[in-house]
PyMOL Python script that loads the backbone (N, CA, C, O; Angstrom):
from pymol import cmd

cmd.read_pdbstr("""\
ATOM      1  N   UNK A   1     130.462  60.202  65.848  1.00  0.00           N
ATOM      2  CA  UNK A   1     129.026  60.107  65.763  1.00  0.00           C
ATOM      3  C   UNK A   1     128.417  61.473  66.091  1.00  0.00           C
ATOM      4  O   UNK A   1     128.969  62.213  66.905  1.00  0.00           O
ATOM      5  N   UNK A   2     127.077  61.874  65.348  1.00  0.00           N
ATOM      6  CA  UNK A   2     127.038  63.007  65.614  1.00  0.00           C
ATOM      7  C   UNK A   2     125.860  63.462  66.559  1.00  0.00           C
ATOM      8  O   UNK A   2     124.777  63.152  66.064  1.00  0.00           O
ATOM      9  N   UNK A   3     125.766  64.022  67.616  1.00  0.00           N
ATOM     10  CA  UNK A   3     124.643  64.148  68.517  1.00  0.00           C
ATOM     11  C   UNK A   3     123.419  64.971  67.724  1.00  0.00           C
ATOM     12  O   UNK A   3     123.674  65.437  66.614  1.00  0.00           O
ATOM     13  N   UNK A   4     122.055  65.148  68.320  1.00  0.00           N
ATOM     14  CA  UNK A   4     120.988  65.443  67.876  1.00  0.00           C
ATOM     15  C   UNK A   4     121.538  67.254  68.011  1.00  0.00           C
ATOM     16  O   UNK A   4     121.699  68.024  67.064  1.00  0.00           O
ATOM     17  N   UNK A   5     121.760  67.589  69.666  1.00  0.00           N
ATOM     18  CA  UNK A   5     122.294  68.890  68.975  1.00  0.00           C
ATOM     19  C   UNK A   5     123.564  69.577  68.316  1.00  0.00           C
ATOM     20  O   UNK A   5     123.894  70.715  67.985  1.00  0.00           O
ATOM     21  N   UNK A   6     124.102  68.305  68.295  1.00  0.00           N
ATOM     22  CA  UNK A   6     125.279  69.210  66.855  1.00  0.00           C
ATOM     23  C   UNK A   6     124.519  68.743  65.427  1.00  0.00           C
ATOM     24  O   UNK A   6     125.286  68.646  64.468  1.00  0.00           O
ATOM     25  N   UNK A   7     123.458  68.518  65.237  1.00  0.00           N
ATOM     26  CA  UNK A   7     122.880  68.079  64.041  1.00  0.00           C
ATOM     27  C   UNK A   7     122.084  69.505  63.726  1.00  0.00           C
ATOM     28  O   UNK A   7     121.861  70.112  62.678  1.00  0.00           O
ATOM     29  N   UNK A   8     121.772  69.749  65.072  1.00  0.00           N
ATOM     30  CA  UNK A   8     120.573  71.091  65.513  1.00  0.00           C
ATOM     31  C   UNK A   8     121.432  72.540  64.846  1.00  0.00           C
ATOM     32  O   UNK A   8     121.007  73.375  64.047  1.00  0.00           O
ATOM     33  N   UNK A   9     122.813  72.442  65.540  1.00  0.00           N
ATOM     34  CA  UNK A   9     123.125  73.501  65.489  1.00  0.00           C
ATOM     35  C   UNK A   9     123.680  73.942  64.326  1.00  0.00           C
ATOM     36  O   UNK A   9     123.901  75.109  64.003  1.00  0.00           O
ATOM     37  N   UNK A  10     124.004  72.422  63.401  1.00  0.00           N
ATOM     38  CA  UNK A  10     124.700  72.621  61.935  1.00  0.00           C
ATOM     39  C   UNK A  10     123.827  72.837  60.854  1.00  0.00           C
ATOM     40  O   UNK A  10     124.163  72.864  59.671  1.00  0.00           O
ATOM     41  N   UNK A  11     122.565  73.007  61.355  1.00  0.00           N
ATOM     42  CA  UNK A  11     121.126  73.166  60.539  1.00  0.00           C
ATOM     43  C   UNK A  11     120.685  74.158  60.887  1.00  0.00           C
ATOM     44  O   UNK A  11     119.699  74.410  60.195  1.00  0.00           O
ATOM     45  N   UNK A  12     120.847  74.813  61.523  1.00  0.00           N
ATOM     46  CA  UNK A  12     120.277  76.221  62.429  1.00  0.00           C
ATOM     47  C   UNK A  12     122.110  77.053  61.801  1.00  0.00           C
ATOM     48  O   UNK A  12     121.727  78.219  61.896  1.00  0.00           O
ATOM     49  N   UNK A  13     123.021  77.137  61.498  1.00  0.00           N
ATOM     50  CA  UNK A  13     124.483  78.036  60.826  1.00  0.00           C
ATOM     51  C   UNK A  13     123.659  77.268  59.583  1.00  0.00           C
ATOM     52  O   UNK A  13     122.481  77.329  59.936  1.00  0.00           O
ATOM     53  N   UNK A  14     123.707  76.772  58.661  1.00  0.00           N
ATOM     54  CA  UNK A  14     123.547  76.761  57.278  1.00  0.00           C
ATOM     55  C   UNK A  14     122.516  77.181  57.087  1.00  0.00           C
ATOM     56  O   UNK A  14     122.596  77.711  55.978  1.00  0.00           O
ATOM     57  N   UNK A  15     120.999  77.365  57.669  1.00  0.00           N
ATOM     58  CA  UNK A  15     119.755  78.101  57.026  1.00  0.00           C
ATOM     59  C   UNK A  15     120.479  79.628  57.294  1.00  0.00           C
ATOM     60  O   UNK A  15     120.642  80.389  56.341  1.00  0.00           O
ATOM     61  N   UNK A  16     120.900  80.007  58.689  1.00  0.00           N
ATOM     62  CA  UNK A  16     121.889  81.006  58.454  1.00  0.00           C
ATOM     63  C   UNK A  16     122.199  81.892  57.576  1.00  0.00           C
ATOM     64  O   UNK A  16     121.757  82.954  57.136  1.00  0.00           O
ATOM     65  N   UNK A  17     123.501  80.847  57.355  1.00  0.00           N
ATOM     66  CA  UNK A  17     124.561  81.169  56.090  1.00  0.00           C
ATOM     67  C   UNK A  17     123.592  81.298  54.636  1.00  0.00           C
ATOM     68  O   UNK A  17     123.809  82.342  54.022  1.00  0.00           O
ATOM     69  N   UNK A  18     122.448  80.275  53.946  1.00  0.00           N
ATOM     70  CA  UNK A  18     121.896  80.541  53.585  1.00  0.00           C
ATOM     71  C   UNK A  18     121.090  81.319  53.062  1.00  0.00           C
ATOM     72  O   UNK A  18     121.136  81.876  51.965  1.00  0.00           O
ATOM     73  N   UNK A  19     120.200  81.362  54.010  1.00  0.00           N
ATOM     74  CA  UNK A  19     119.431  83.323  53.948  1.00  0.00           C
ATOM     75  C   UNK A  19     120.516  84.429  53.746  1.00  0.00           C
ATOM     76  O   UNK A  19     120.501  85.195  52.782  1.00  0.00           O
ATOM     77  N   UNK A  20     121.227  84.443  54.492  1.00  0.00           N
ATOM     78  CA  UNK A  20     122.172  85.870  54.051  1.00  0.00           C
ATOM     79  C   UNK A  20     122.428  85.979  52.625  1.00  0.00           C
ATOM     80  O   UNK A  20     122.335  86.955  51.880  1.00  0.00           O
ATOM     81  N   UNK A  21     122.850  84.487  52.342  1.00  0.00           N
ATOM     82  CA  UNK A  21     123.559  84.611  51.170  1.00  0.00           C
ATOM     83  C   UNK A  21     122.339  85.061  50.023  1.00  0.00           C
ATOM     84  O   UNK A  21     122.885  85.507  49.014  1.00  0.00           O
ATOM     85  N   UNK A  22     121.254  85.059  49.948  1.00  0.00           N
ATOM     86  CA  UNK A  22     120.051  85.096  49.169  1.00  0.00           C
ATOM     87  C   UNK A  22     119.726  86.822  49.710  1.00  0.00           C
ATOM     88  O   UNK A  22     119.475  87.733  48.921  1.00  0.00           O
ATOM     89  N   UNK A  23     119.786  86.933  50.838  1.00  0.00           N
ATOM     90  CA  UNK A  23     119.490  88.149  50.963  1.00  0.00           C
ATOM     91  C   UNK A  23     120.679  89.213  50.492  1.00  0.00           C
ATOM     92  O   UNK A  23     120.586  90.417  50.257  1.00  0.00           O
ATOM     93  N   UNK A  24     121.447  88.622  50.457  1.00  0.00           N
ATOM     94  CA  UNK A  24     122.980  89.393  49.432  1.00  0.00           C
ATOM     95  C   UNK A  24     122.633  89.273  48.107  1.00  0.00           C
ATOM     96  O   UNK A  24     122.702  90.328  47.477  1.00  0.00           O
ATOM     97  N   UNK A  25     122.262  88.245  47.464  1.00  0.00           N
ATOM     98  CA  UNK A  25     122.025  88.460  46.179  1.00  0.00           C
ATOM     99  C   UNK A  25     120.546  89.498  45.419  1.00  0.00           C
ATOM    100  O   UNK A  25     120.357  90.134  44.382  1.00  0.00           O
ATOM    101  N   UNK A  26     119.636  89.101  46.882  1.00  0.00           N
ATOM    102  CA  UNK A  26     118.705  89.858  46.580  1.00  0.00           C
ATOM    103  C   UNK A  26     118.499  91.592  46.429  1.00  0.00           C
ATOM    104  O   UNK A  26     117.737  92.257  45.727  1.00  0.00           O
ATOM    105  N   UNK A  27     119.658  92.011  47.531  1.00  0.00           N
ATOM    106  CA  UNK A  27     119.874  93.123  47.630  1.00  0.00           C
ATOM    107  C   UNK A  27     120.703  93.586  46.709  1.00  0.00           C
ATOM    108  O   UNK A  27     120.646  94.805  46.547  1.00  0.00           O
ATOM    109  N   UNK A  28     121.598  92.888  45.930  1.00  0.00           N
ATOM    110  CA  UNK A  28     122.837  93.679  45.144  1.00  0.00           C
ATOM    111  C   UNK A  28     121.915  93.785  43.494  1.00  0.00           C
ATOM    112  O   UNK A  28     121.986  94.768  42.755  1.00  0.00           O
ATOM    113  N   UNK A  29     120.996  92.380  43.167  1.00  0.00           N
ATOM    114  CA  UNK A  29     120.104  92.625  42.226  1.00  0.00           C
ATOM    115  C   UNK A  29     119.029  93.978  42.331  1.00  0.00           C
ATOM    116  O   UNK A  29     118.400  94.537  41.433  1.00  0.00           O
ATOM    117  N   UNK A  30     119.068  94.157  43.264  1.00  0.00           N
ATOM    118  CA  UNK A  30     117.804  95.516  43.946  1.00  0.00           C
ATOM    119  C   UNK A  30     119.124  96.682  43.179  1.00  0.00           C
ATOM    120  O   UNK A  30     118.590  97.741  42.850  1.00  0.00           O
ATOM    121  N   UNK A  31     120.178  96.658  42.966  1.00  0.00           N
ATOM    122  CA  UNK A  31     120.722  98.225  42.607  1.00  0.00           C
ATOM    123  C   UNK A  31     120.478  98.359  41.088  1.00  0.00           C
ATOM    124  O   UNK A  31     120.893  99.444  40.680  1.00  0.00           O
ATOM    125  N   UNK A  32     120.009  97.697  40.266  1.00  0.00           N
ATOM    126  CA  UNK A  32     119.971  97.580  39.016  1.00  0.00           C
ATOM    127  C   UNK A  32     120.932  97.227  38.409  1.00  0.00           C
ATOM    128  O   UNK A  32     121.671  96.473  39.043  1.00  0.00           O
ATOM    129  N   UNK A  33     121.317  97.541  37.126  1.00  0.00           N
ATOM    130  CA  UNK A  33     122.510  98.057  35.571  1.00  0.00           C
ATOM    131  C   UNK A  33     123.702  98.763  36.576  1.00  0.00           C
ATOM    132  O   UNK A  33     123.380  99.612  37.406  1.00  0.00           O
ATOM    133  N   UNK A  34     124.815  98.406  36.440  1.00  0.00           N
ATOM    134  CA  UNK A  34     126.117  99.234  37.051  1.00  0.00           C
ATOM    135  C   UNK A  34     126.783  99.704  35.629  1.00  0.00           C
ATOM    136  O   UNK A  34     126.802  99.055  34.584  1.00  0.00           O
ATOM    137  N   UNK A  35     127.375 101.137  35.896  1.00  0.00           N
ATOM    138  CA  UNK A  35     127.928 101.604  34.634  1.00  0.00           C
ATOM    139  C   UNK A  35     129.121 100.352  35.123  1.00  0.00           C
ATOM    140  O   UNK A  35     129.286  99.671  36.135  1.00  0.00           O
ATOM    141  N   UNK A  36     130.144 100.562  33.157  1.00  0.00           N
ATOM    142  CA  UNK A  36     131.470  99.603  33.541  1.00  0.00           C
ATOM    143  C   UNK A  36     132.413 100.310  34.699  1.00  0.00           C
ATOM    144  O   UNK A  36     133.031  99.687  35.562  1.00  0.00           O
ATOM    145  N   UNK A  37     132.394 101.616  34.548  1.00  0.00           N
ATOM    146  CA  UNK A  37     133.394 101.528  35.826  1.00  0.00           C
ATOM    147  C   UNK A  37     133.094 100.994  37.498  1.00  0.00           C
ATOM    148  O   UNK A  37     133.923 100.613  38.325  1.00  0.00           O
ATOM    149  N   UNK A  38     131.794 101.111  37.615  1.00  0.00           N
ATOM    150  CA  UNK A  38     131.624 100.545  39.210  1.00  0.00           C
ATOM    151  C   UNK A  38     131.253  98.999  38.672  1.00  0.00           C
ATOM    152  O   UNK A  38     130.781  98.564  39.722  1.00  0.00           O
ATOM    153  N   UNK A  39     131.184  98.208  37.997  1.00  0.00           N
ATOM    154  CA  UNK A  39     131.083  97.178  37.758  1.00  0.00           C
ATOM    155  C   UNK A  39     131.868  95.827  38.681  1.00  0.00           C
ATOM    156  O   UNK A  39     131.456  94.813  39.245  1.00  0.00           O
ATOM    157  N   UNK A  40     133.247  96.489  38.453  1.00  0.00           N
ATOM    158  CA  UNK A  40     134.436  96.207  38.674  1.00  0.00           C
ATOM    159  C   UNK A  40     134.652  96.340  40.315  1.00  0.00           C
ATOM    160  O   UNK A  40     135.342  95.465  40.839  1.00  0.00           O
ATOM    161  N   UNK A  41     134.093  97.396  41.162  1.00  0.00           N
ATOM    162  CA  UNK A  41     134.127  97.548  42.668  1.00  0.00           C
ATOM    163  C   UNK A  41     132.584  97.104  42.981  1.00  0.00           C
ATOM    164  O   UNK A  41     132.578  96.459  44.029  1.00  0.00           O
ATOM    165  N   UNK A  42     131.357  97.225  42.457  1.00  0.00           N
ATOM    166  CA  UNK A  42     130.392  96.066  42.611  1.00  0.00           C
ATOM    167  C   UNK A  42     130.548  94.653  42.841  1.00  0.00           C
ATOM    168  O   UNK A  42     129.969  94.001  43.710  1.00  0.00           O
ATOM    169  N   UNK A  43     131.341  94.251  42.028  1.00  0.00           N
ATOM    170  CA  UNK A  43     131.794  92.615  42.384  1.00  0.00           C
ATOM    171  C   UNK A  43     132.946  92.193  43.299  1.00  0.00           C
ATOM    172  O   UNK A  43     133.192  91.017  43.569  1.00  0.00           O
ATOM    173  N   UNK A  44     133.592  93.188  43.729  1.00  0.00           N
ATOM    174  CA  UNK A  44     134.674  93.254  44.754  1.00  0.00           C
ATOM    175  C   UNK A  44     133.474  93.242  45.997  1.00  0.00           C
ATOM    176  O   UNK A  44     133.458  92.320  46.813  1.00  0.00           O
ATOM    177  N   UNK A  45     132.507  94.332  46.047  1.00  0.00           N
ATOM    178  CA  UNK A  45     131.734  94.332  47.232  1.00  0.00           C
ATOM    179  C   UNK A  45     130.478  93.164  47.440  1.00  0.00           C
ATOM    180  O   UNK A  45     129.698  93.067  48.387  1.00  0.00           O
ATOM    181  N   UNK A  46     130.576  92.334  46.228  1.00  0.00           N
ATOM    182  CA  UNK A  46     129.735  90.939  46.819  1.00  0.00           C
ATOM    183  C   UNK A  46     130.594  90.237  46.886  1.00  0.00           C
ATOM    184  O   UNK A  46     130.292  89.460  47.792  1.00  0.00           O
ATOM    185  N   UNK A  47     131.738  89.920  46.416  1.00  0.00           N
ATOM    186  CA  UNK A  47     133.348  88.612  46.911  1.00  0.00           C
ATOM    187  C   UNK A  47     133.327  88.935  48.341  1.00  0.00           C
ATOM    188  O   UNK A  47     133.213  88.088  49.227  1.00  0.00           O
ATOM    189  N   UNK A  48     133.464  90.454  48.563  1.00  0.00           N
ATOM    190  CA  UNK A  48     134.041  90.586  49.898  1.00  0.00           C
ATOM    191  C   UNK A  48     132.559  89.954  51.191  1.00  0.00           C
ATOM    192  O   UNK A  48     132.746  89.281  52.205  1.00  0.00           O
ATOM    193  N   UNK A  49     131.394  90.402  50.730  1.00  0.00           N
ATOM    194  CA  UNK A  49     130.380  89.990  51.642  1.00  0.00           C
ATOM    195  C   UNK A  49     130.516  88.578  51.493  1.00  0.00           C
ATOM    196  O   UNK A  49     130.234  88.071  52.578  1.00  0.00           O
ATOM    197  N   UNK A  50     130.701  88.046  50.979  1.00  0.00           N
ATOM    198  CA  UNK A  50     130.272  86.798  50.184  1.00  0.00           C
ATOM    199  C   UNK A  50     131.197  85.934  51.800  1.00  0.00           C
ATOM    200  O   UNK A  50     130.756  85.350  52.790  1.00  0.00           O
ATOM    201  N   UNK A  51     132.879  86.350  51.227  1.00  0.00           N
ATOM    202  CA  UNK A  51     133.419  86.013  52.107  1.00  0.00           C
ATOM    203  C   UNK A  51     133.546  86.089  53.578  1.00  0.00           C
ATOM    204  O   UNK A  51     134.107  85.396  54.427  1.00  0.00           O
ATOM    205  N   UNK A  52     132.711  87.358  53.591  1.00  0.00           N
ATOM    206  CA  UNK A  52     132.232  87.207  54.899  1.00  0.00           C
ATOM    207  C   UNK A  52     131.781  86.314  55.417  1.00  0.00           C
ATOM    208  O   UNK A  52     132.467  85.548  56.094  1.00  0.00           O
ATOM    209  N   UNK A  53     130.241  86.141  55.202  1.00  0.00           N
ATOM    210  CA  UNK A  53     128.991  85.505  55.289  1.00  0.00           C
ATOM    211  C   UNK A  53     129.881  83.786  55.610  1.00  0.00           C
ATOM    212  O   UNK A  53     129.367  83.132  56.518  1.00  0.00           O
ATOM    213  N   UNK A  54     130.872  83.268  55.040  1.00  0.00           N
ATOM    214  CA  UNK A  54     131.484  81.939  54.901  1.00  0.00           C
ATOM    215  C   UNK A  54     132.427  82.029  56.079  1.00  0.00           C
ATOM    216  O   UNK A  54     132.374  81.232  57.016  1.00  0.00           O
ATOM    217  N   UNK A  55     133.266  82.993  56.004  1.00  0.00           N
ATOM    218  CA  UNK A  55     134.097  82.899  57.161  1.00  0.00           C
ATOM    219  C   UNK A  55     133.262  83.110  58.730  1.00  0.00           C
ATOM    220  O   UNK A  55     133.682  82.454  59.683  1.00  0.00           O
ATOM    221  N   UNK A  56     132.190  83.962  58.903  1.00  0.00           N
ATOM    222  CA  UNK A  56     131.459  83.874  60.182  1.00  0.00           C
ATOM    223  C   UNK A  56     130.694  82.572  60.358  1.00  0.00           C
ATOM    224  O   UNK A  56     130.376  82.323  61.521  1.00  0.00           O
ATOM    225  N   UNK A  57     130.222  81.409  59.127  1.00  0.00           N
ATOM    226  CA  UNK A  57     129.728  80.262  59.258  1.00  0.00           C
ATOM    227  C   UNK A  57     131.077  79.228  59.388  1.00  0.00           C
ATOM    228  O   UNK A  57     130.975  78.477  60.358  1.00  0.00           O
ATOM    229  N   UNK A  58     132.115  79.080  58.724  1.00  0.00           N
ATOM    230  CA  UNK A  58     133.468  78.459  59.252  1.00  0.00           C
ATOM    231  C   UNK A  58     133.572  78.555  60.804  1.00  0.00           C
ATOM    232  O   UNK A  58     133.857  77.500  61.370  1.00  0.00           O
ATOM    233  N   UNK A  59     133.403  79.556  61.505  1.00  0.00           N
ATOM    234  CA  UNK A  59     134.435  80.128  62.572  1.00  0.00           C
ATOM    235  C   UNK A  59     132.643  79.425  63.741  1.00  0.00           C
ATOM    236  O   UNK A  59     132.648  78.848  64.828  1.00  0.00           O
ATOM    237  N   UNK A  60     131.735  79.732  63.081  1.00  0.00           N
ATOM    238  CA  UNK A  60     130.233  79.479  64.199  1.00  0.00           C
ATOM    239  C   UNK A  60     130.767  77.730  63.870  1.00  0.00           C
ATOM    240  O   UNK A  60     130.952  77.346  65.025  1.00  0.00           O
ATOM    241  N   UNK A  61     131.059  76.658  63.059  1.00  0.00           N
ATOM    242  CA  UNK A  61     130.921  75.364  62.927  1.00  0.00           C
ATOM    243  C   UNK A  61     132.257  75.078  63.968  1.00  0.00           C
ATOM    244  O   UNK A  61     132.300  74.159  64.786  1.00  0.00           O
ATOM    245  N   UNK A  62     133.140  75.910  63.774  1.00  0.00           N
ATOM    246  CA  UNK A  62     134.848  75.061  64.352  1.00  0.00           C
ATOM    247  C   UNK A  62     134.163  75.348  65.791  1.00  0.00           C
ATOM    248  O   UNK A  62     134.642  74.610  66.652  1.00  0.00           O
ATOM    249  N   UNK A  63     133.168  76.225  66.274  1.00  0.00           N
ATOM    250  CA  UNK A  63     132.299  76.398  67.644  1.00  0.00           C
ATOM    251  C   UNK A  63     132.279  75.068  68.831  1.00  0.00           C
ATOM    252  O   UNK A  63     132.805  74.708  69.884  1.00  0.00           O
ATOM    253  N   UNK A  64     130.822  74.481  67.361  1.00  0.00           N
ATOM    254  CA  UNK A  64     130.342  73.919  67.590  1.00  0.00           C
ATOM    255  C   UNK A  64     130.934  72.404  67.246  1.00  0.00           C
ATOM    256  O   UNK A  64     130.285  71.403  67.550  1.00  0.00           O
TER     257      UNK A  64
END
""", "prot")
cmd.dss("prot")
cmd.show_as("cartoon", "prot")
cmd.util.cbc("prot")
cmd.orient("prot")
């Protein structure tokens, strides 16, 4: 059963996880057109945030 504040705190990590994730997309749309060669390390550097952003919300839930 789940208490009011583990309800609190799993709503407070997903707006979180959330916002970042919007503020990652917002920011990588902010660089414009990538020639093809950085194309290829552009999308390596949003996988890798990406995976960030999931593994610090995984690791804040197994917390709580």
């Amino acid at each position: 059963m789940s208490s009011p504040i583990r309800d609190s705190a799993r709503k407070s990590l997903a707006d979180r996880l959330l916002t970042s994730l919007e503020e990652l997309v917002r920011r990588h749309r902010g660089l414009g057109p990538q020639a093809s060669e950085d194309s290829a390390l552009h999308a390596e550097l949003i996988a890798a945030e990406v995976a960030h952003e999931l593994a610090m919300a995984r690791s804040a839930l197994h917390r709580h």
